[in-house]
PDB file of N, CA, C, O and CB in Angstrom:
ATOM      1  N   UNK A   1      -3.295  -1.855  12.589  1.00  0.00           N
ATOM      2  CA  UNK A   1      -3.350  -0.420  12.381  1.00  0.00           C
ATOM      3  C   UNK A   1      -4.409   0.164  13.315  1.00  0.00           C
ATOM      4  O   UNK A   1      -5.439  -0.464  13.562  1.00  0.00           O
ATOM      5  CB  UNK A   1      -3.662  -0.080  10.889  1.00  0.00           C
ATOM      6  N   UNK A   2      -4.099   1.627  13.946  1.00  0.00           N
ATOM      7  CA  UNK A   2      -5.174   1.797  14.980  1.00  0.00           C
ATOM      8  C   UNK A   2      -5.689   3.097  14.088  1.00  0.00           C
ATOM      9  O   UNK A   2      -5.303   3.627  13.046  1.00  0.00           O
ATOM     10  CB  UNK A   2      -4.635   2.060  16.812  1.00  0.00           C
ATOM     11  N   UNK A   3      -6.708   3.324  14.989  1.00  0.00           N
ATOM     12  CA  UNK A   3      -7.712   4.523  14.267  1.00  0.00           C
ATOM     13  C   UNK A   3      -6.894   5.995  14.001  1.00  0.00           C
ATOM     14  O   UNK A   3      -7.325   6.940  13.340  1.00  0.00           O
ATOM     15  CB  UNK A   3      -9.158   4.909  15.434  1.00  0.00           C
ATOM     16  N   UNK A   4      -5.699   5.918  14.649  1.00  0.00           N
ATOM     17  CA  UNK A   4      -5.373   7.092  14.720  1.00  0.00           C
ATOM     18  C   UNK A   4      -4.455   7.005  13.131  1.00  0.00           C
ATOM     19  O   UNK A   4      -4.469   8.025  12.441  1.00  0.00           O
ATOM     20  CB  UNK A   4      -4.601   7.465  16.264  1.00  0.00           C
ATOM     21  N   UNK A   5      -4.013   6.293  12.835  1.00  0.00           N
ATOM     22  CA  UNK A   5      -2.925   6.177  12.106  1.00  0.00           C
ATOM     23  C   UNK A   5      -3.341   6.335  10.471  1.00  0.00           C
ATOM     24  O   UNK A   5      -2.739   6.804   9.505  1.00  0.00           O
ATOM     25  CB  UNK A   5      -2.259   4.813  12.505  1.00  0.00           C
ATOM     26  N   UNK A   6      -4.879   5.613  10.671  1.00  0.00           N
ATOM     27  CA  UNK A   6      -6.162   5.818   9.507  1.00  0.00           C
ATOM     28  C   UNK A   6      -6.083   7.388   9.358  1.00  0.00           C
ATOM     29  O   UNK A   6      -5.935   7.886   8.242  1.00  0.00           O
ATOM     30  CB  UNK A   6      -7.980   5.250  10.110  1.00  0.00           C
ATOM     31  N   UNK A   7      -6.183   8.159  10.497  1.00  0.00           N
ATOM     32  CA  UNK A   7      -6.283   9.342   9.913  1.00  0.00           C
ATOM     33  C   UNK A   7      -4.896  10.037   9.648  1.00  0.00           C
ATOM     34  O   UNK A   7      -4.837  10.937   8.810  1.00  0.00           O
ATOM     35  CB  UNK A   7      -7.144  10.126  10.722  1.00  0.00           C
ATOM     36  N   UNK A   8      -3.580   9.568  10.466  1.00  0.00           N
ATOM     37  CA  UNK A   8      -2.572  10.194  10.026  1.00  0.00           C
ATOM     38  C   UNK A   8      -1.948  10.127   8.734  1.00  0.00           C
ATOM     39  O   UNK A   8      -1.274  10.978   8.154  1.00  0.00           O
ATOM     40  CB  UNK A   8      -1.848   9.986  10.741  1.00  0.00           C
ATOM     41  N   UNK A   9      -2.370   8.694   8.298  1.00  0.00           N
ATOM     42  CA  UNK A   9      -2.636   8.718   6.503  1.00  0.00           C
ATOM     43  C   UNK A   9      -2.906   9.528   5.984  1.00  0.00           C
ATOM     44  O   UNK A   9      -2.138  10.305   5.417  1.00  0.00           O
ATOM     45  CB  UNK A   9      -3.482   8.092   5.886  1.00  0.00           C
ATOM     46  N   UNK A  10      -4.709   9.614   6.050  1.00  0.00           N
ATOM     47  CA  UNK A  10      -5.186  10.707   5.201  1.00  0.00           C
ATOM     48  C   UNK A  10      -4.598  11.865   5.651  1.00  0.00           C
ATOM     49  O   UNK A  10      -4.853  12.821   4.919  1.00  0.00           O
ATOM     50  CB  UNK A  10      -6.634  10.868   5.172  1.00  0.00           C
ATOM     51  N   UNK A  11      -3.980  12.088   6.487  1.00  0.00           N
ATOM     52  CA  UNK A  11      -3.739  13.959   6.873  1.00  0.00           C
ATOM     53  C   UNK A  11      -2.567  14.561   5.551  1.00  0.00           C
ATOM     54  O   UNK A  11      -2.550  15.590   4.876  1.00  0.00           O
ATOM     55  CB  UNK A  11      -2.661  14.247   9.000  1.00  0.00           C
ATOM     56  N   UNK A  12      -1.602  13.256   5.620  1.00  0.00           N
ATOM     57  CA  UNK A  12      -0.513  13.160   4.556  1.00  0.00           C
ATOM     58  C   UNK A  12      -0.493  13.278   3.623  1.00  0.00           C
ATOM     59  O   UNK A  12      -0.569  12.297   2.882  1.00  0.00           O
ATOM     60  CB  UNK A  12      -0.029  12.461   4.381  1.00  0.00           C
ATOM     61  N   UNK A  13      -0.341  14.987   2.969  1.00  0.00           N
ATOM     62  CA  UNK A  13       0.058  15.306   1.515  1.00  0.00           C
ATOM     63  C   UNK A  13       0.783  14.473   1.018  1.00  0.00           C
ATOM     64  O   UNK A  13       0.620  14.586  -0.197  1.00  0.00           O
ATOM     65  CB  UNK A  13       0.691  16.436   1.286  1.00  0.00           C
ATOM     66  N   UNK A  14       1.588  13.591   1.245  1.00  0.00           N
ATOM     67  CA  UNK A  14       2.773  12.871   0.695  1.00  0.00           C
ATOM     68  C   UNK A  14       1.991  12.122  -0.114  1.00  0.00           C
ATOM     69  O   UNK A  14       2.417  12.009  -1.263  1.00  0.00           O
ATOM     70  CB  UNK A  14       3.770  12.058   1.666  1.00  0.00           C
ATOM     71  N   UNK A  15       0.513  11.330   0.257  1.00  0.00           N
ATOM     72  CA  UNK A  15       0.062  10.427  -0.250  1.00  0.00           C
ATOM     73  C   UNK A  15      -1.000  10.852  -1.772  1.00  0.00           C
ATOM     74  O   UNK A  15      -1.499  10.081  -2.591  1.00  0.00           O
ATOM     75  CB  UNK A  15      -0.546   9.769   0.956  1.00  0.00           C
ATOM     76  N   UNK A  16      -1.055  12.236  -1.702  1.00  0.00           N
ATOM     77  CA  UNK A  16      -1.563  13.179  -2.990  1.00  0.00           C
ATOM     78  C   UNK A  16      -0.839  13.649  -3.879  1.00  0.00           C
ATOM     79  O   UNK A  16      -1.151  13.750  -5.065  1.00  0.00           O
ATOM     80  CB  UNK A  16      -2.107  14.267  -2.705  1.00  0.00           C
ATOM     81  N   UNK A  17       0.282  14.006  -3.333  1.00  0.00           N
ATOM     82  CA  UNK A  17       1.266  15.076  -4.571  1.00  0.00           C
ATOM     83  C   UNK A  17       2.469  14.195  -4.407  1.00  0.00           C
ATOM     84  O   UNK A  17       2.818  13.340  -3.593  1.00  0.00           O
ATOM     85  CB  UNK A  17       1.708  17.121  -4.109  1.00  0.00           C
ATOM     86  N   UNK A  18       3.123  14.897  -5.830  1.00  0.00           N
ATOM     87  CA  UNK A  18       4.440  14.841  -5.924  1.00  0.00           C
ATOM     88  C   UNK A  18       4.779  16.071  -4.994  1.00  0.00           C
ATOM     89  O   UNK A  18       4.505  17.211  -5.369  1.00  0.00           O
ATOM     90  CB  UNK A  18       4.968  14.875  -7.435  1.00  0.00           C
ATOM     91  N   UNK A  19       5.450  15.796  -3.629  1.00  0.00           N
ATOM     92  CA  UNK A  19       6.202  17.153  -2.747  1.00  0.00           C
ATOM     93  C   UNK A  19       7.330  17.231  -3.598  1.00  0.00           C
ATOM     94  O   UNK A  19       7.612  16.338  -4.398  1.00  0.00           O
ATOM     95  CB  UNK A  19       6.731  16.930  -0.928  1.00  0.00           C
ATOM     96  N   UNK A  20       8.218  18.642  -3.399  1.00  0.00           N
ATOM     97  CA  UNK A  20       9.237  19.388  -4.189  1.00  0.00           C
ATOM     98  C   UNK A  20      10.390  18.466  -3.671  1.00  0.00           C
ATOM     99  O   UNK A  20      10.723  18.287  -2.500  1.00  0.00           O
ATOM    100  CB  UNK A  20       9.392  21.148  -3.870  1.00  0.00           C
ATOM    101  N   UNK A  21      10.947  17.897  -4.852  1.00  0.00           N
ATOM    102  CA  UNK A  21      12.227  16.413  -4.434  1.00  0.00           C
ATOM    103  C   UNK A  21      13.209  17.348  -3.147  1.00  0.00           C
ATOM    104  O   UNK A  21      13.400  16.615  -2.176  1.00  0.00           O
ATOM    105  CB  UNK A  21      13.765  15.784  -6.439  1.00  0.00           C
ATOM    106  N   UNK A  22      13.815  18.713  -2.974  1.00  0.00           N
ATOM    107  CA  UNK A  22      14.626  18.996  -1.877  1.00  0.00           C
ATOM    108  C   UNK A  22      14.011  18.343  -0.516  1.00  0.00           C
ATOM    109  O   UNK A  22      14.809  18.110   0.392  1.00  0.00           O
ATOM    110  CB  UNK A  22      14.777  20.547  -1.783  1.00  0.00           C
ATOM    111  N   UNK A  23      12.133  17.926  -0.262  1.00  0.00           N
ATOM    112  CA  UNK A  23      11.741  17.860   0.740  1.00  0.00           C
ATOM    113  C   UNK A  23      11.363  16.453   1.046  1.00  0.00           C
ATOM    114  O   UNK A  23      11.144  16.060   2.193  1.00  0.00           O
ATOM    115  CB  UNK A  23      10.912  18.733   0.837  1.00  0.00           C
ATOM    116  N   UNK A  24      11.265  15.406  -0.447  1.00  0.00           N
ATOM    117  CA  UNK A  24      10.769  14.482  -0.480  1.00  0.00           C
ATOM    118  C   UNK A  24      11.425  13.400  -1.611  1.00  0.00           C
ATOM    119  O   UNK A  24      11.761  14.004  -2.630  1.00  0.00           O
ATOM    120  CB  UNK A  24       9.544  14.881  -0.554  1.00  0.00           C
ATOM    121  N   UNK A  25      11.636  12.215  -1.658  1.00  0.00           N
ATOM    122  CA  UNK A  25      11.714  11.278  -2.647  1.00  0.00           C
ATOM    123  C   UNK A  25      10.627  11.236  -3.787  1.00  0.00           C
ATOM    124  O   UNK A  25       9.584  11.797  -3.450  1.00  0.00           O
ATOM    125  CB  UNK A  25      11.747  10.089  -1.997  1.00  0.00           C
ATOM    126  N   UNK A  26      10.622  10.714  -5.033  1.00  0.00           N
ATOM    127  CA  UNK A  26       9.993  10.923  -5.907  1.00  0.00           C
ATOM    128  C   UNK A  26       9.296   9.599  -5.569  1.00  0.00           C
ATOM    129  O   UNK A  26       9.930   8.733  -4.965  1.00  0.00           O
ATOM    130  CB  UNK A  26      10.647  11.279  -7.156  1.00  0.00           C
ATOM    131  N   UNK A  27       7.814   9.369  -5.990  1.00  0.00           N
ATOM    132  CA  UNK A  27       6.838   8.843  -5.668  1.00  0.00           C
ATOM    133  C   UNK A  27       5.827   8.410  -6.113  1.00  0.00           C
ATOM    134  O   UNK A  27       5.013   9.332  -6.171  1.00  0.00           O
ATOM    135  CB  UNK A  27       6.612   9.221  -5.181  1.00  0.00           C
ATOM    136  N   UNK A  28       5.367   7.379  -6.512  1.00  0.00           N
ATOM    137  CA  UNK A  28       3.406   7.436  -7.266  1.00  0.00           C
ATOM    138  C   UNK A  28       2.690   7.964  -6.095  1.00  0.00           C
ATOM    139  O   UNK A  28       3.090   7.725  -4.955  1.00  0.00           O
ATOM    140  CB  UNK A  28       2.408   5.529  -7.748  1.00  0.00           C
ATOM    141  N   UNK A  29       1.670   8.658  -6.329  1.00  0.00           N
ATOM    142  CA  UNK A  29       0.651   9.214  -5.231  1.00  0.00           C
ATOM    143  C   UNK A  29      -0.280   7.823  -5.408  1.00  0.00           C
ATOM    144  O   UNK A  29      -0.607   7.163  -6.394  1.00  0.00           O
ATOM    145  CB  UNK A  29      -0.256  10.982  -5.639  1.00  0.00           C
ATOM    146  N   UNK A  30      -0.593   7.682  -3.716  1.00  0.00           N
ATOM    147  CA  UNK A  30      -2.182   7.186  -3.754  1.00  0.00           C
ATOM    148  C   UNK A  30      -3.359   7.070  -4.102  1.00  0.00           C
ATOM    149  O   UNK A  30      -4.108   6.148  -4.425  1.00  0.00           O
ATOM    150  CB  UNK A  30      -2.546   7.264  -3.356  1.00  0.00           C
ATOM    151  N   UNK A  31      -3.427   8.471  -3.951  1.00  0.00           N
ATOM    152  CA  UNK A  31      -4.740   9.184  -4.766  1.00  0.00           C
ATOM    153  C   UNK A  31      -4.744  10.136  -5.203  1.00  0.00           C
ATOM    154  O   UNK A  31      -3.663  10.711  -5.326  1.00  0.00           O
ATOM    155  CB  UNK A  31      -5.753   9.407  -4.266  1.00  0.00           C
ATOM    156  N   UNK A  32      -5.851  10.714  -5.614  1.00  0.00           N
ATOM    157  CA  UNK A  32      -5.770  12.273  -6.363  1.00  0.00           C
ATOM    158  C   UNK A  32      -5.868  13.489  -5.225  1.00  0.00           C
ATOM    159  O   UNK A  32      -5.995  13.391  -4.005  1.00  0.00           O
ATOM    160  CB  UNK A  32      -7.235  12.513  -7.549  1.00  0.00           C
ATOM    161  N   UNK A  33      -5.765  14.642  -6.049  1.00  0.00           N
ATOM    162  CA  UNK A  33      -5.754  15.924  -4.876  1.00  0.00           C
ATOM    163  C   UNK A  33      -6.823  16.123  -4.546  1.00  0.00           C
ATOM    164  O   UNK A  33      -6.981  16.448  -3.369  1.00  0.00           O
ATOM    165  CB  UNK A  33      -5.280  17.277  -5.187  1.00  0.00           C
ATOM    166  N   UNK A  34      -8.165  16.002  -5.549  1.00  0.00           N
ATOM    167  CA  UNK A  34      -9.318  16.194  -4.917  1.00  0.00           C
ATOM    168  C   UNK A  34     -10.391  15.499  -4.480  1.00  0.00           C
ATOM    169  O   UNK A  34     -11.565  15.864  -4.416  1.00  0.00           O
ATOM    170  CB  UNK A  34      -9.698  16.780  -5.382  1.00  0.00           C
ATOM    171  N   UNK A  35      -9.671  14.002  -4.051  1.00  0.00           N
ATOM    172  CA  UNK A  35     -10.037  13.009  -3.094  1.00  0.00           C
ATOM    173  C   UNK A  35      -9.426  13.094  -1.952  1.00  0.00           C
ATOM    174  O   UNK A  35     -10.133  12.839  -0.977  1.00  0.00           O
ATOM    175  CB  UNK A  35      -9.867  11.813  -3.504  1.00  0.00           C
ATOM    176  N   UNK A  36      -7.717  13.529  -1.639  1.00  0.00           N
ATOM    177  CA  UNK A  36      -7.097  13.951  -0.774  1.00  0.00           C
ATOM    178  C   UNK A  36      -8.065  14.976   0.313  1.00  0.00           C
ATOM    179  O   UNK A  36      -8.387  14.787   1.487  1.00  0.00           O
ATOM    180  CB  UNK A  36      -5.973  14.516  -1.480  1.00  0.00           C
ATOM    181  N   UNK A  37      -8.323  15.972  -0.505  1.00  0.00           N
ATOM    182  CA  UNK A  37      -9.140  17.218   0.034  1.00  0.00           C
ATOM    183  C   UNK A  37     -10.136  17.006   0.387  1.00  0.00           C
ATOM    184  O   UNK A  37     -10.325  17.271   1.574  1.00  0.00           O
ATOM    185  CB  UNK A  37      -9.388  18.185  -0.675  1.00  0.00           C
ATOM    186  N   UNK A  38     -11.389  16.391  -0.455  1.00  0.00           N
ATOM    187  CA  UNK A  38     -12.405  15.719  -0.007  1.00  0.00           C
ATOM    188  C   UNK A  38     -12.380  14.987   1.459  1.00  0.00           C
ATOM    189  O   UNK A  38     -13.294  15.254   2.239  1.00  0.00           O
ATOM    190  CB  UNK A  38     -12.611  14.859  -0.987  1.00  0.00           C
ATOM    191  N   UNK A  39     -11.538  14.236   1.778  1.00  0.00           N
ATOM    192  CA  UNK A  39     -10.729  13.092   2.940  1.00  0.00           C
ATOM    193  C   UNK A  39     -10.586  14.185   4.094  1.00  0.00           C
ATOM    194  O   UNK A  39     -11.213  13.923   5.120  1.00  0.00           O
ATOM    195  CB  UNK A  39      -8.836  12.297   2.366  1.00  0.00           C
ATOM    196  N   UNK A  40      -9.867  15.352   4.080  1.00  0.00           N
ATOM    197  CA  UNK A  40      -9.485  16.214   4.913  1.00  0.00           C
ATOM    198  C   UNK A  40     -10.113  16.810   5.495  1.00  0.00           C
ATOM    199  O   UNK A  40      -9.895  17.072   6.678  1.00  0.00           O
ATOM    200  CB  UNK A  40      -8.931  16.815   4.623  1.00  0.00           C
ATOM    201  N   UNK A  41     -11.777  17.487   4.372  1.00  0.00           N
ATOM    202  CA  UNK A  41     -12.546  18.331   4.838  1.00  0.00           C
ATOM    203  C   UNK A  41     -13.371  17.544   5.896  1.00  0.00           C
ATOM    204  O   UNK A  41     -13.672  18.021   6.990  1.00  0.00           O
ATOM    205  CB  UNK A  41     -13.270  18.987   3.772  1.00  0.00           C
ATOM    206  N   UNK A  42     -13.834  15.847   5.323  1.00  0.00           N
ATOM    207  CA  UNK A  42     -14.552  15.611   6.436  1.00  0.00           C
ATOM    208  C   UNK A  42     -13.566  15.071   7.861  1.00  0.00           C
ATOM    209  O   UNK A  42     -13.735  15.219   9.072  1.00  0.00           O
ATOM    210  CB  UNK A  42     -15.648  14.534   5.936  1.00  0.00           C
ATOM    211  N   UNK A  43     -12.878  14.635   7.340  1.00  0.00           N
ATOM    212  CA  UNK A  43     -11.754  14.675   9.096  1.00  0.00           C
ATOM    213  C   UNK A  43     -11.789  15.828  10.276  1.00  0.00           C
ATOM    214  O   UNK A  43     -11.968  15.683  11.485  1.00  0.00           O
ATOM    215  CB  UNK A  43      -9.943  14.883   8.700  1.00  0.00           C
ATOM    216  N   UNK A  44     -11.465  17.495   9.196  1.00  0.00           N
ATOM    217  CA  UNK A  44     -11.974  18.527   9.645  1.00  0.00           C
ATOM    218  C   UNK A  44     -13.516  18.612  10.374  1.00  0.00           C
ATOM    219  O   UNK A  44     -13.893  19.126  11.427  1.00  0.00           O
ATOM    220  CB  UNK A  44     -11.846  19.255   8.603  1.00  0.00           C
ATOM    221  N   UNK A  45     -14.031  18.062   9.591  1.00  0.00           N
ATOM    222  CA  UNK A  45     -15.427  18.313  10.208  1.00  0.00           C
ATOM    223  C   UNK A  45     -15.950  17.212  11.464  1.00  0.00           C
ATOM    224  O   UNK A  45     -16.668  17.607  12.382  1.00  0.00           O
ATOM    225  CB  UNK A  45     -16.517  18.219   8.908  1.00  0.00           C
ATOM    226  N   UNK A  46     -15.494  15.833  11.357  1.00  0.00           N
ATOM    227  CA  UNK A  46     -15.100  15.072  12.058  1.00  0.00           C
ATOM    228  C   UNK A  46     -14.462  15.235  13.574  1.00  0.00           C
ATOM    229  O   UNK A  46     -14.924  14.927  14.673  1.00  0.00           O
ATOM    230  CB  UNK A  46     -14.481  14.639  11.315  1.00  0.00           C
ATOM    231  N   UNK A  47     -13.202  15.853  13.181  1.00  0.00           N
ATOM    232  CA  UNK A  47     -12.000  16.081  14.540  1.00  0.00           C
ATOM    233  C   UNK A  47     -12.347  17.181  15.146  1.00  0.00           C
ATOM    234  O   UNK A  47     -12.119  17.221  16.355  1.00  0.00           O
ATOM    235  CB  UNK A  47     -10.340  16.316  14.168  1.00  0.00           C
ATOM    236  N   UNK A  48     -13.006  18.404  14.476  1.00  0.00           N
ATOM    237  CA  UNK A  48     -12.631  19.604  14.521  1.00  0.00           C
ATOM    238  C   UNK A  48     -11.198  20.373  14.242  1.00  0.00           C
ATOM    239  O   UNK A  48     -10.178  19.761  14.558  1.00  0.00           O
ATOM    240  CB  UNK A  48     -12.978  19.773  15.531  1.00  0.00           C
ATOM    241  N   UNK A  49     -11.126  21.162  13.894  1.00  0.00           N
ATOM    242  CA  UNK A  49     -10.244  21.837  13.325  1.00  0.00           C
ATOM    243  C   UNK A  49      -8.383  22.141  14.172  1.00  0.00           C
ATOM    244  O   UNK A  49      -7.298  22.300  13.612  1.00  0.00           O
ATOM    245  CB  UNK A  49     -11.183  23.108  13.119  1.00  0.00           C
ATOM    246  N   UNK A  50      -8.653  22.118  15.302  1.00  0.00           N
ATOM    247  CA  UNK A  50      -7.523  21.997  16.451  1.00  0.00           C
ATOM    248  C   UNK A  50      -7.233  20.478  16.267  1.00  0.00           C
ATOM    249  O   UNK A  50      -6.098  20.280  15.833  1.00  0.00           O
ATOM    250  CB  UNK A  50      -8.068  22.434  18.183  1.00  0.00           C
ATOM    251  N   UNK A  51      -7.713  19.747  16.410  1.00  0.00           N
ATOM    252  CA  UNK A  51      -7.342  18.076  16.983  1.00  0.00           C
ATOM    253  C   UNK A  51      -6.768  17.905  15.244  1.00  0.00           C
ATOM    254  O   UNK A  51      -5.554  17.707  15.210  1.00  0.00           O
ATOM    255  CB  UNK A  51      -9.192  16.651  17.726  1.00  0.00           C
ATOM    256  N   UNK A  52      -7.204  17.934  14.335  1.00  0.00           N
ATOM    257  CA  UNK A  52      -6.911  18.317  12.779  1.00  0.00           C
ATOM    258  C   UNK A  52      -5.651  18.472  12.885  1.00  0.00           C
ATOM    259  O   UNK A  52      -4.877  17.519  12.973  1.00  0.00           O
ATOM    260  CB  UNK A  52      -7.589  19.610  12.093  1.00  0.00           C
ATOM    261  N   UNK A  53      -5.194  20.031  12.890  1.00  0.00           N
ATOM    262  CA  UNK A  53      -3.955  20.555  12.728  1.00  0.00           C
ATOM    263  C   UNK A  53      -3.091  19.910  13.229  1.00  0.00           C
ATOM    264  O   UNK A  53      -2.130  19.389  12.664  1.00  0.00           O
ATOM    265  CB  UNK A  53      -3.811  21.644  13.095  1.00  0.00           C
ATOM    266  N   UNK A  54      -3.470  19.889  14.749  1.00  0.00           N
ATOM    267  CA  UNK A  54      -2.469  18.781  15.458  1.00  0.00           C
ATOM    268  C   UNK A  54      -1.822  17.527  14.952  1.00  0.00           C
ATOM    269  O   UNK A  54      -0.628  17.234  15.022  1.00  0.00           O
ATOM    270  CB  UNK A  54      -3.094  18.269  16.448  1.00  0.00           C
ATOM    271  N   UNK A  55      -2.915  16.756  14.375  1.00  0.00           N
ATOM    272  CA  UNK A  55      -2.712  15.665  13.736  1.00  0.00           C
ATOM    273  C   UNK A  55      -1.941  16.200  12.646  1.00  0.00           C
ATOM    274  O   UNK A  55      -0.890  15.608  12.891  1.00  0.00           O
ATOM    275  CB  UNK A  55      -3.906  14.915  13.408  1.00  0.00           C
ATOM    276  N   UNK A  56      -1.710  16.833  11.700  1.00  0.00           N
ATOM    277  CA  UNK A  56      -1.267  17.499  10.776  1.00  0.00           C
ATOM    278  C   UNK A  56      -0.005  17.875  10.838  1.00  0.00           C
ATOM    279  O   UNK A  56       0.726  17.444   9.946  1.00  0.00           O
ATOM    280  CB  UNK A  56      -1.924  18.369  10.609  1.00  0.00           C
ATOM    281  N   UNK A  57       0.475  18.587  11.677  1.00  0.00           N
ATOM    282  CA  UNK A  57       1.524  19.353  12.248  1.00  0.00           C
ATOM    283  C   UNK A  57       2.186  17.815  12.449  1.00  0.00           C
ATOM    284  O   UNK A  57       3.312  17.613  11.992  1.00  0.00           O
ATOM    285  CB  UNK A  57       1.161  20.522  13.699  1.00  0.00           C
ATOM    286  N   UNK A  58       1.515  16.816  13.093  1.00  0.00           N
ATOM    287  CA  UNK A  58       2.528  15.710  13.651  1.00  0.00           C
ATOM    288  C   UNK A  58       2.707  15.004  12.807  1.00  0.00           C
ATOM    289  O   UNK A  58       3.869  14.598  12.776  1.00  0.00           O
ATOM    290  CB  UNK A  58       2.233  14.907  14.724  1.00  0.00           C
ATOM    291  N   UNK A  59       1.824  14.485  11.751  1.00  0.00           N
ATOM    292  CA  UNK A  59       2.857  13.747  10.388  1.00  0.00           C
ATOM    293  C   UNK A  59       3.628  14.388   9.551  1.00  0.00           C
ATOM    294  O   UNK A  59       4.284  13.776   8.708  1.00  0.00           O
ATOM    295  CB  UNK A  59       2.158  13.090   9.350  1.00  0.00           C
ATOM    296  N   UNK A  60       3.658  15.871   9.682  1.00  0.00           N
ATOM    297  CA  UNK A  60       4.263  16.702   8.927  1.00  0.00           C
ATOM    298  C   UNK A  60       6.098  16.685   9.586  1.00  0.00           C
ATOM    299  O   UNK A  60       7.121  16.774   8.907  1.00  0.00           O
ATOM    300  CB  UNK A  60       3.302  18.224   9.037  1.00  0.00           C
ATOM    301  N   UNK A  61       5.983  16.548  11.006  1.00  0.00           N
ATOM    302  CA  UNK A  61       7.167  15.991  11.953  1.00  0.00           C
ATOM    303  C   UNK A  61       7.772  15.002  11.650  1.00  0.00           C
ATOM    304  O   UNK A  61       8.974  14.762  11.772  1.00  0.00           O
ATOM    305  CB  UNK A  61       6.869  15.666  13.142  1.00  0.00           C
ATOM    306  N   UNK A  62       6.591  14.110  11.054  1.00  0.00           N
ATOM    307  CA  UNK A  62       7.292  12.637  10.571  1.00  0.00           C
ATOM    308  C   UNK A  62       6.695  12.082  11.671  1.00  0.00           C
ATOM    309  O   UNK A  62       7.663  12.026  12.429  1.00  0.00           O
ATOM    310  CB  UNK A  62       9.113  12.382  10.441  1.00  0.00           C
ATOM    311  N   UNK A  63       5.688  11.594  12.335  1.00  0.00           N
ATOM    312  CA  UNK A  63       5.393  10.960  13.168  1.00  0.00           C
ATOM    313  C   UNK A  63       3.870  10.677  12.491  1.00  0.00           C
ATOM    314  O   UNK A  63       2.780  11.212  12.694  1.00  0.00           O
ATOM    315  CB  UNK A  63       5.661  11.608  14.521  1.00  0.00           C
ATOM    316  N   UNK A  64       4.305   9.575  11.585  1.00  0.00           N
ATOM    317  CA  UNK A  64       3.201   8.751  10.685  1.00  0.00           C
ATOM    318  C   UNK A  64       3.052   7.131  11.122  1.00  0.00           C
ATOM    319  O   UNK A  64       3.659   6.853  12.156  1.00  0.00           O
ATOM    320  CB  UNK A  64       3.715   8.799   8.967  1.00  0.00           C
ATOM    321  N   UNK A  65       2.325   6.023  10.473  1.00  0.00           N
ATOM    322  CA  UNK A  65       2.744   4.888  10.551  1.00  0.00           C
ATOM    323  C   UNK A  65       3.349   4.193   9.408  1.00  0.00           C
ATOM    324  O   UNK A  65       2.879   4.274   8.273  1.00  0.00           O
ATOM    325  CB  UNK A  65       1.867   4.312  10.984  1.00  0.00           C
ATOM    326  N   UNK A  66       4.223   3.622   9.661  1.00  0.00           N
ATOM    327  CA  UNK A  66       5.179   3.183   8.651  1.00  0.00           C
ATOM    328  C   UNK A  66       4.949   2.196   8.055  1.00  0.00           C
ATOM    329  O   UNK A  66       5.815   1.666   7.359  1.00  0.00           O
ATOM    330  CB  UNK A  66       6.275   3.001   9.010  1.00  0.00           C
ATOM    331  N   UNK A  67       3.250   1.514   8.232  1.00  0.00           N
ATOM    332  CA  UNK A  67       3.194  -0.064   7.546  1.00  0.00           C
ATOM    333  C   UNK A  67       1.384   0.699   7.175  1.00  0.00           C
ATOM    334  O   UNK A  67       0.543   0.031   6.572  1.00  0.00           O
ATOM    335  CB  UNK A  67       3.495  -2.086   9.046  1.00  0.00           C
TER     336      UNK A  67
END
């Protein structure tokens, strides 16, 4: 697993919530929402906020790691 993929994890709501079944399969979450958030803010603060979204926007594409 490379560093990037560590964070494309955490970027992934999928791994906090149940998403609305039209968008997603039903699921146990990983973790909670406000460990999720916690995870995000310092990535945010980490990446900065552009390199963030980006990352964001691209697992949201589906361009995650699959293992």
């Amino acid at each position: 697993m490379e560093p990037g993929d560590v964070s494309a994890m955490l970027s992934n709501p999928f791994y906090a919530i149940q998403i609305d079944p039209a968008l997603a399969e039903a699921h146990e979450p990983l973790t909670d929402e406000e460990t999720w958030i916690r995870a995000n803010v310092n990535s945010i603060e980490q990446l900065g906020p552009e390199v963030y979204l980006r990352n964001l926007l691209s697992v949201l594409k589906g361009n995650y790691p699959s293992s």
